[in-house]
C-alpha positions as a Markdown table, in Angstrom:
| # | Residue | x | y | z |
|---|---|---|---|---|
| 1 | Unk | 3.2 | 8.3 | 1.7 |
| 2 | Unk | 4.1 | 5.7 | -0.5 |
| 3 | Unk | 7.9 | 5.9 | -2.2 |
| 4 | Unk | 8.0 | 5.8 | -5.9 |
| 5 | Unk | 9.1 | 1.5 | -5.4 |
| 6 | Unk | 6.3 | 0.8 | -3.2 |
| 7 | Unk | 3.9 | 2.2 | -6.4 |
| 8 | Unk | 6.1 | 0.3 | -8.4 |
| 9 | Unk | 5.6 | -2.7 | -6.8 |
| 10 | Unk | 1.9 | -2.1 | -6.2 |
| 11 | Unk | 1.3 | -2.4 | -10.1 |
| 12 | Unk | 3.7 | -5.8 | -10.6 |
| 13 | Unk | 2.1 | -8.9 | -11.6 |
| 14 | Unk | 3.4 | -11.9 | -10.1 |
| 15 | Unk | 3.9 | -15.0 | -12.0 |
| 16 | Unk | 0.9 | -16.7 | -10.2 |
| 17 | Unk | -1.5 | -14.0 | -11.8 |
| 18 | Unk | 0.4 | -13.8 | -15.2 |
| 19 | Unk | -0.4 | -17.3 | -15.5 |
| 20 | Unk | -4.1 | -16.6 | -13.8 |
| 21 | Unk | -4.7 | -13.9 | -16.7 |
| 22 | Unk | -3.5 | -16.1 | -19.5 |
| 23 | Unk | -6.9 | -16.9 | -21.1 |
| 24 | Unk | -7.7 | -13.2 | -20.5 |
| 25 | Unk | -4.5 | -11.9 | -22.1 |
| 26 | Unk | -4.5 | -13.5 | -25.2 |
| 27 | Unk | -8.2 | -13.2 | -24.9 |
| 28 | Unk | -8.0 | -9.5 | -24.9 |
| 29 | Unk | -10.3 | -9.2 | -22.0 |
| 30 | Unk | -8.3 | -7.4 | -19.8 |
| 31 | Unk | -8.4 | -3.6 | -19.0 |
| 32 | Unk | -6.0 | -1.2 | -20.6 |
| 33 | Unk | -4.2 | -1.0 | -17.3 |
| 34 | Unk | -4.1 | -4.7 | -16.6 |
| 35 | Unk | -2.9 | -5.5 | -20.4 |
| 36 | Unk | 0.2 | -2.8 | -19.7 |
| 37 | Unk | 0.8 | -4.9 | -16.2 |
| 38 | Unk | 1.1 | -8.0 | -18.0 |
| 39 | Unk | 3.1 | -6.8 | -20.9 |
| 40 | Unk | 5.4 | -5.8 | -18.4 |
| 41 | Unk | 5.7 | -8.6 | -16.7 |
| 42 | Unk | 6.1 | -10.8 | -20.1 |
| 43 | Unk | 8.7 | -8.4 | -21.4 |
| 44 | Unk | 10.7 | -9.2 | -17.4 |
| 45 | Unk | 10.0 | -13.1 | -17.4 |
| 46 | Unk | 11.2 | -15.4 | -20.0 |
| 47 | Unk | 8.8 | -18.1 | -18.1 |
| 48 | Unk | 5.6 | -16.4 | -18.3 |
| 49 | Unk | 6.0 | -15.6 | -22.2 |
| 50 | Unk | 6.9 | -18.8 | -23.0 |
| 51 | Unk | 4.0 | -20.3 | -21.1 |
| 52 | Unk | 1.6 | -17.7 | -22.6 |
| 53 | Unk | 3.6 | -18.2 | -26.0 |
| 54 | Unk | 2.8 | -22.4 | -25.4 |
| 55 | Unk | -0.7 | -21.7 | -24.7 |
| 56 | Unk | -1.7 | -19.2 | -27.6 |
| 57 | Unk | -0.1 | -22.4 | -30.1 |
| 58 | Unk | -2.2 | -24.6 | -28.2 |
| 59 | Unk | -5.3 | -22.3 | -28.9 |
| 60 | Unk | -4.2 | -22.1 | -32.7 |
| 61 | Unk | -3.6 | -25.8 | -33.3 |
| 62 | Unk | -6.9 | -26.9 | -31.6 |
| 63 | Unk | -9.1 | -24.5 | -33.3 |
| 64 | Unk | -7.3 | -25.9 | -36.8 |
| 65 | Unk | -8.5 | -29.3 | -35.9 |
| 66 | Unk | -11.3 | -30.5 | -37.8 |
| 67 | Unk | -14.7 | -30.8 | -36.4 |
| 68 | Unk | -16.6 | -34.2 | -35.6 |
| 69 | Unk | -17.9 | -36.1 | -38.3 |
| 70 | Unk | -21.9 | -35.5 | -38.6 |
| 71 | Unk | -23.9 | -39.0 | -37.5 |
| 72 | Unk | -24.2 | -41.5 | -40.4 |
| 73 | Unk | -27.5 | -40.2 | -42.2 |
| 74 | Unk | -27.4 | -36.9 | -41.1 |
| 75 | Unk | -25.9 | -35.7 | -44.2 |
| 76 | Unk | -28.1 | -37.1 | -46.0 |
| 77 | Unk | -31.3 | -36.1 | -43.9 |
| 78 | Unk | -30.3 | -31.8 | -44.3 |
| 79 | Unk | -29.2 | -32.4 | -48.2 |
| 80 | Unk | -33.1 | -34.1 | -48.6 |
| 81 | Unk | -34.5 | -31.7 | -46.4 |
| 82 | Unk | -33.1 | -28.1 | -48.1 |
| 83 | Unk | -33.5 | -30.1 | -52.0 |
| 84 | Unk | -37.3 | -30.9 | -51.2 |
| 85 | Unk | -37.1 | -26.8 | -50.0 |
| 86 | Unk | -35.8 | -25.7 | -53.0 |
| 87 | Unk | -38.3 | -27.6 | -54.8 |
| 88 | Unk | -41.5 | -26.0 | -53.0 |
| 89 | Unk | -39.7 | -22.9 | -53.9 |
């Protein structure tokens, strides 16, 4: 029979899979019990938050960057094709 540590233990995350389930965390992809493991773990280790903390920012900032410039003409091309669209009504 397992003593109330051993279960206790059996349910801590280590750093190695707090920073495995990163992606999956901030993802919200986890399962409820997995999510309560981790927030555990987060709430116990000022490491792990700050690395999940550092890689949610990261997320943020990249999605804010613009996206790539369309190909000289392409513009162009999509306005002249939807206009002569519009036209033929």
């Amino acid at each position: 029979m397992l003593d109330e540590r051993s279960e206790d233990a059996a349910l801590d995350v280590t750093c190695r899979e707090a920073a495995a389930w990163t992606s999956c965390y901030i993802d919200e992809h986890l399962s409820e019990q997995d999510k309560a493991r981790m927030r555990m773990h987060l709430i116990r280790c000022l490491a792990c938050r700050r690395y999940v903390d550092q890689i949610a920012m990261v997320r943020r900032l990249v999605a804010a960057l613009p996206g790539p410039d369309p190909a000289p003409g392409r513009l162009a091309r999509i306005r002249a094709f939807y206009s002569s669209r519009n036209r033929e009504g």
